[in-house]
Every structure is written in structure tokens, then in C-alpha cells.
DRENZATI-29653 format. One record per residue (C-alpha): z, x, y; residue in three letters. Coordinates in steps of 0.2 Angstrom, whole numbers, plus 5000, padded with zeros to 4 digits. Layout:
// residues N
ZXYALA...
***
This chain:
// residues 451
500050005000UNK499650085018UNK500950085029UNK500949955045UNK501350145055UNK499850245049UNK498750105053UNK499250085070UNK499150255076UNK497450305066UNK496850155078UNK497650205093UNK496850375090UNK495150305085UNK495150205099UNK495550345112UNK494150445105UNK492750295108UNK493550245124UNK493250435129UNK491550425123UNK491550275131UNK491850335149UNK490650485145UNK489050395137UNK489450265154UNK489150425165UNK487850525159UNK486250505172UNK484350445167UNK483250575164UNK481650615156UNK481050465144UNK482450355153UNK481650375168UNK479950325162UNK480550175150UNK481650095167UNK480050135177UNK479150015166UNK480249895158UNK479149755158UNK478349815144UNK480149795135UNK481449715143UNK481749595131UNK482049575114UNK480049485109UNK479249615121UNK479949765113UNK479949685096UNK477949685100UNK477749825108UNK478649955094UNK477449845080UNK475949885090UNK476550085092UNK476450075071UNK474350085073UNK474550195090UNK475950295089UNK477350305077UNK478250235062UNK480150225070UNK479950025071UNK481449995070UNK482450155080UNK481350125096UNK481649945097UNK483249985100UNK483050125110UNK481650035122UNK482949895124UNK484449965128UNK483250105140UNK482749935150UNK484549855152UNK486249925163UNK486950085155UNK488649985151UNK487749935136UNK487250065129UNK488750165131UNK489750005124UNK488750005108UNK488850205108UNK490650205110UNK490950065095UNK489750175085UNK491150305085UNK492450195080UNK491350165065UNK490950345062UNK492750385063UNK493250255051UNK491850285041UNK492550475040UNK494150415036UNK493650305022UNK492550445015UNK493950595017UNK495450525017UNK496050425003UNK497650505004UNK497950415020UNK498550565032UNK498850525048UNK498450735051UNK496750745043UNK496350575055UNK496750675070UNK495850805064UNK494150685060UNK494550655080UNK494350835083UNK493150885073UNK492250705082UNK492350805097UNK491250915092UNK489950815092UNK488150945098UNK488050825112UNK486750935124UNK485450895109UNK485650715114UNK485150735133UNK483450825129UNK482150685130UNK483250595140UNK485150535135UNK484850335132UNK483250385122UNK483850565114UNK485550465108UNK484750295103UNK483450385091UNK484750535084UNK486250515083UNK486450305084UNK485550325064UNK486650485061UNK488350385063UNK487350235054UNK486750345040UNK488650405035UNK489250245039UNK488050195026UNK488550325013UNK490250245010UNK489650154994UNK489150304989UNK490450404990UNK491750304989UNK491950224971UNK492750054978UNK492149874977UNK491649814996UNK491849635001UNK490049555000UNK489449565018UNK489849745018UNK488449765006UNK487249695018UNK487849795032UNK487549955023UNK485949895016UNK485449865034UNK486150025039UNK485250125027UNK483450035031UNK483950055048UNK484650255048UNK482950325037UNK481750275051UNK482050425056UNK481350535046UNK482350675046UNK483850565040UNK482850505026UNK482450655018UNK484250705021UNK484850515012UNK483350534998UNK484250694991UNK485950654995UNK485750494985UNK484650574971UNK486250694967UNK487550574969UNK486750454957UNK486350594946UNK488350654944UNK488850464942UNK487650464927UNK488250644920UNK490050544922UNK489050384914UNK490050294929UNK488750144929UNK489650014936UNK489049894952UNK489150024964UNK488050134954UNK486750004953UNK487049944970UNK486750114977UNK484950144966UNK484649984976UNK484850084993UNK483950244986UNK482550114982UNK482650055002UNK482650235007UNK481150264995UNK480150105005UNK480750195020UNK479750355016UNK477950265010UNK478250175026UNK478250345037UNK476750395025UNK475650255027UNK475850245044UNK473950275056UNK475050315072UNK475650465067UNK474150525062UNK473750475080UNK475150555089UNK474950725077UNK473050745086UNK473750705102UNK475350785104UNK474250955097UNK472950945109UNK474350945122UNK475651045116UNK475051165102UNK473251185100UNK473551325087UNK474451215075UNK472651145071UNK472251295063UNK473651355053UNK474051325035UNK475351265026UNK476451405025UNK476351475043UNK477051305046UNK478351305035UNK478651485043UNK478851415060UNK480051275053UNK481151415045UNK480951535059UNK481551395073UNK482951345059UNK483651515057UNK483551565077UNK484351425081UNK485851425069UNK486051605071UNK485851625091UNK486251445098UNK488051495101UNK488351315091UNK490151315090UNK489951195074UNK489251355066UNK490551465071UNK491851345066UNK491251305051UNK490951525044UNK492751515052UNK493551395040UNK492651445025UNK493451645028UNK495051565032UNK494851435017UNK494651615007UNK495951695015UNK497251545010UNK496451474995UNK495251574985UNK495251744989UNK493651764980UNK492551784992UNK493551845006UNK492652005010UNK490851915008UNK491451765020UNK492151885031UNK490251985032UNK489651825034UNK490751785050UNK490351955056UNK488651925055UNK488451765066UNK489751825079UNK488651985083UNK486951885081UNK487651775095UNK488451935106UNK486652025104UNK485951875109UNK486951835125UNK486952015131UNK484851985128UNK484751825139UNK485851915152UNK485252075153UNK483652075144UNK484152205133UNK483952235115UNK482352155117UNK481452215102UNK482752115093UNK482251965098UNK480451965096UNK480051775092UNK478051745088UNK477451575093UNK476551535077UNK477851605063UNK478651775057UNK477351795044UNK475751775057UNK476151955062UNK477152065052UNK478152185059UNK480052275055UNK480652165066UNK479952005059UNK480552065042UNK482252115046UNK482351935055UNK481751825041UNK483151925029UNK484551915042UNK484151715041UNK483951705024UNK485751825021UNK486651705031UNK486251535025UNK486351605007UNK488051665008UNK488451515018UNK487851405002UNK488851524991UNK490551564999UNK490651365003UNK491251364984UNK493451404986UNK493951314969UNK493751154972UNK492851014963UNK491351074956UNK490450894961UNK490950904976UNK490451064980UNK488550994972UNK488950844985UNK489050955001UNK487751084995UNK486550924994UNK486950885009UNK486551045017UNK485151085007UNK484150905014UNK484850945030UNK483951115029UNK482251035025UNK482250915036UNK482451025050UNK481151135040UNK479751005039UNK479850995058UNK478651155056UNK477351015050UNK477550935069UNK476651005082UNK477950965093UNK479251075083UNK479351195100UNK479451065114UNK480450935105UNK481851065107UNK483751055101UNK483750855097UNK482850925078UNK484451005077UNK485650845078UNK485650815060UNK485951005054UNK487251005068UNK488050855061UNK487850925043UNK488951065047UNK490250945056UNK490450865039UNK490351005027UNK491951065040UNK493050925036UNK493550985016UNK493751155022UNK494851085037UNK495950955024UNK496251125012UNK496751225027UNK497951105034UNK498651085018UNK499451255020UNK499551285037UNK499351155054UNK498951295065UNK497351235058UNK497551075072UNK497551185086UNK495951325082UNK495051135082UNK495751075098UNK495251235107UNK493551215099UNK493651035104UNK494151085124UNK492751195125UNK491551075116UNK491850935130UNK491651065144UNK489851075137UNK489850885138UNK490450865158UNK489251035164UNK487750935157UNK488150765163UNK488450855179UNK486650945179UNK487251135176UNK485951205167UNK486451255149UNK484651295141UNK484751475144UNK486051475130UNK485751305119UNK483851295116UNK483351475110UNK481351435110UNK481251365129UNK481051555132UNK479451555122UNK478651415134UNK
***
């Protein structure tokens, strides 16, 4: 039975982190696509005209239907709403967490979810604009784990919670990045419930949802309008891409991965090669020495990195070709490709500290889908100008692969709740110098440089 205590403060806390996003979300200014969609909100400015107008774009333009109707609406309409919906969004992703992570009902690893919450990338979420940036990313990210709870969480729901989830999954894999994320994610976890012959209603309530996810994807296929928007956005943007093959594509996919989670100064990055050497240090002990390499390696990609931007030196190091690693070989082009190879592979392998074995297949997933999906960007010829917002879902990957590492951690020791409020403190500063307009892209988008 849970306590009438614990429930009253984990929603006090929940409810303070959404009133927060609340009052942020409510002051962040119109920019880029906002602009343009308020400029001419006729088109959209109510629910028929942007249902018409997003079913039109599936011939013209693009398969997220159901994503930009939302975004076209809330774009034409006062920012209270939005900012109400994204503020009630994080009470469900907070919730959702808790459901997912915290069976033992701690009222600790609940204020750390509301940490960890505040770590939120937010900076990818103003780059086309905020209202449009935020309703296409990370609105489907919360709604994607939201929508994982079946999943992950062997429990029998009341009845409209299966339609809710239903919905959010339908709703979350039109984007296509979550999709490929969900497919995998939902392909593993059905495959241990099988290996643990667990074929109950859940299990076959969840083939259901990999079944939606599955319609979701011949959807994106099928669609003419982003064969359309490919030929466009290259002519604009990237009239090389027309001529490169299939692998210097997926070159510039993991080039633009690799620079990003190595150089961007993502303090998810560096929280999360923090926690896995402390997990070592207090835990495991097995791979202390490798996990410890591994945090040395980022923390002096990023210095190196920071002294470039400022000073301009070290520049050889940082040599990043336009059109992939492998167009033009060189030592530094090698040394680069390795470097990002090195890390991610010891992050994979020094994420393993003792604990469940499918749960460590879980999270591995879960990284692994998010990896491709940021990967398959390289097939967009608008990998380059799209900037950080490809990165929301790897950045919100790592956010969850934190939370284990941060419940073993505070197990043994709850100094563990103050390294995440520090991290959290500097997270939002972020969050206030971009609402204000101080320019953060010389640090945050590595490939604006190339432009």
C-alpha cells in the first residue's frame, strides 16, 4: 500500500517542476518557423484548416500528419497554450518515469527524476523556432515513454489507459526518429518476455503497439512528399548530397553523431560517463580503470574543443569535412572516426556494473535505436542545417540510461542528489541565456561552424 505521505509530496514535487516549465515554456520568444506560422495563420488557425492543410503536405511535403497538426495549431494560437500543454506534458513524463523506475516508491529517486528532468537539452528545442522545435521533438519524446509503460512495466492498466497509450504510440512514431528508436526497443522487449515465456495480456497487448509502430513506418515509406521535400531541401541546402552513395551518407550521419556527443559540451554526456565511473567505483569495480579512460576522454575532447572555438587553436584537430570522414582520408580523419568509435563502445560496455542482465539488454536497446536514428539523419540532406534538434532524442536517451546508474548510486551514497542539482543549476542557466537571446551556438551546435 503507498503511503498517503509519499504521494503528496512526489506531487508537490512533480508539480513544481511543470509549474517551472510552466513559467519558462510561457516566456520563451517566437522565432524562426514561429514567426512564419503566426505570420500566416490563416492557413491553420483552426482545428479543420490545419487538419487539411498537414493532409495536403502528405503529397507536397512530409509524412508527420499528425505531429504538425499540432504544431501548426498551437503555432497560430496565444503561447499560454502551448506552454499549458508543455507544462502538463512534464507532469506525465515525470509520472511516467516514476511508474517505470520506481516501484519501490522512494520519495529520493522522485526527486532525483525531478533533477535529472531538469536536464532536459532544452537549446535543441529553440532551433527551428521554440513552439515548432518543441511541438515536433520533444512533445512525441515525453509521449513516446509515456507510452512505454505497458511495456516496461508488467502491470494490468485500467481500459482507457490502453487507448491512451495506443494513441500515444501512433501519435510519438510520426516522428521518425522515435520510431526507429520504439521499433527496436519493442522488438527486444518482446523478445526477453518470450525467452521468460511471459505471454500474458500485456505481451500481446504490446505486439499490438509494435504492430501500430510498424504501420507508422510503411506510412513514412510510402509517403510522395518526402520524396518531394528530399529534392528540394537538396537543391537548397546540400547540392552534393545528390551525388554521394550510401555509405558517405551514413559517414556523415556518424561523423555529426560522434562530433556532437564528444564536443557539444552536453552535460547529459558528461553526467551520464560520470555516473557509470562512480557506479564502478561504488558497485562494480570491474571496470573502474576503463570507465575512468572513458571520462577522461570526453572531458579533454570537450577542453580541446573549447580552447579551439576560443582561440582557434589545435585546429588540425578539428578538421570536420562537409561530406563525411571517409570522402578524404587523412590521419586526422582516422584518428577522429576511432576516437568516436572508442568512446561509444566503452560507453555500451562499461554501462554493464552487475545488474540485471535484461536490463542492461533493455538500456543497450535503447541506446543502440537511439544511435541509428540520429545516424539515418545522414540519409537527410538537411542533416547539417537541421542542427541540434536531431539530437533531442539521443540527448533524451542518455537522460534515461542516467536514471539506474543514479538509483544504484543513491543507494550507497546521497551526495549523489547534490552532483545532479549542480548539474541541474547550470542546465537552467542554459535555459534563461537562450530565452534571453545570448548566443550559445558557438558552444552547442558543433557543425554551424561548417556553414
Amino acid at each position: 500500500m503507498v503511503s498517503k505521505n509519499y504521494l503528496k509530496y512526489r506531487t508537490l514535487f512533480f508539480i513544481m517542476v511543470s509549474a517551472l516549465m510552466f513559467l519558462f515554456f510561457y516566456k520563451v520568444p517566437l522565432i524562426g518557423d514561429d514567426v512564419y506560422n503566426l505570420q500566416h495563420r490563416e492557413m491553420f488557425n483552426t482545428v479543420q484548416k490545419s487538419f487539411n492543410y498537414v493532409v495536403s503536405q502528405y503529397g507536397n511535403w512530409s509524412s508527420r500528419t499528425i505531429i504538425n497538426f499540432f504544431m501548426y495549431l498551437f503555432s497560430t494560437h496565444n503561447i499560454i497554450y502551448f506552454s499549458f500543454v508543455t507544462a502538463l506534458l512534464f507532469y506525465v513524463l515525470l509520472e511516467s518515469m516514476s511508474k517505470i523506475f520506481n516501484s519501490e516508491n522512494s520519495i529520493y529517486v522522485d526527486i532525483c527524476l525531478c533533477l535529472l528532468v531538469l536536464l532536459t537539452p532544452f537549446p535543441y528545442f529553440s532551433t527551428a523556432g521554440w513552439i515548432a522545435t518543441t511541438t515536433t521533438y520533444l512533445w512525441p519524446i515525453i509521449v513516446a515513454i509515456y507510452a512505454v509503460t505497458p511495456l516496461l512495466v508488467d502491470q494490468q492498466m485500467k481500459w482507457y489507459q490502453y487507448i491512451l497509450t495506443s494513441l500515444a504510440v501512433i501519435y510519438a512514431t510520426n516522428n521518425e526518429q522515435i520510431m526507429i528508436v520504439l521499433l527496436i526497443v519493442y522488438i527486444a522487449n518482446i523478445t526477453i518476455w518470450t525467452l521468460k515465456h511471459n505471454v500474458n495480456f500485456n505481451y500481446k497487448y504490446n505486439c499490438l503497439q509494435l504492430i501500430f509502430i510498424l504501420l507508422n513506418f510503411v506510412y513514412f515509406i510510402l509517403c510522395p512528399g518526402n520524396r518531394v521535400r528530399s529534392q528540394l531541401e537538396t537543391a537548397k541546402w546540400f547540392p552534393e548530397f545528390s551525388k554521394l552513395n550510401m555509405i558517405n551518407k551514413l559517414d556523415i550521419g556518424f561523423m555529426t553523431t560522434g562530433e556532437h556527443v564528444l564536443f557539444s559540451n552536453s552535460l547529459l554526456v558528461m553526467l551520464l560517463t560520470l555516473l557509470i565511473f562512480w557506479a564502478h567505483i561504488l558497485i562494480s569495480k570491474k571496470h573502474i580503470l576503463i570507465s575512468g579512460a572513458n571520462l577522461i576522454l570526453l572531458f579533454v575532447a570537450n577542453i580541446l574543443f573549447d580552447v579551439f572555438i576560443l582561440t582557434g587553436h589545435f585546429r588540425s584537430l578539428f578538421n570536420f569535412p562537409k561530406l563525411g570522414l571517409l570522402n578524404q582520408i587523412t590521419i586526422t580523419s582516422i584518428v577522429q572516426f576511432l576516437v568516436y568509435c572508442c568512446y561509444i563502445i566503452l560507453l555500451a560496455l562499461t554501462y554493464y556494473y552487475g545488474q540485471n542482465s535484461y536490463s542492461y539488454i533493455e538500456m543497450i536497446s535503447l541506446l543502440g535505436g537511439a544511435l541509428l536514428a540520429r545516424i539515418a539523419l545522414g540519409f537527410s540532406p538537411t542533416s547539417y542545417v537541421s542542427a541540434t534538434r536531431t539530437f533531442a532524442v539521443l540527448g533524451f536517451t542518455f537522460l534515461i540510461m542516467c536514471i539506474p546508474l543514479v538509483k544504484n548510486i543513491l543507494s550507497k551514497n546521497k551526495k549523489v542528489l547534490i552532483v545532479l542539482s549542480v548539474f541541474a543549476i547550470i542546465n537552467m542557466s542554459i535555459f534563461i541565456l537562450q530565452i534571453k537571446g545570448i548566443e550559445l551556438n558557438r558552444f552547442l551546435p558543433l557543425w554551424t561552424n561548417i556553414w
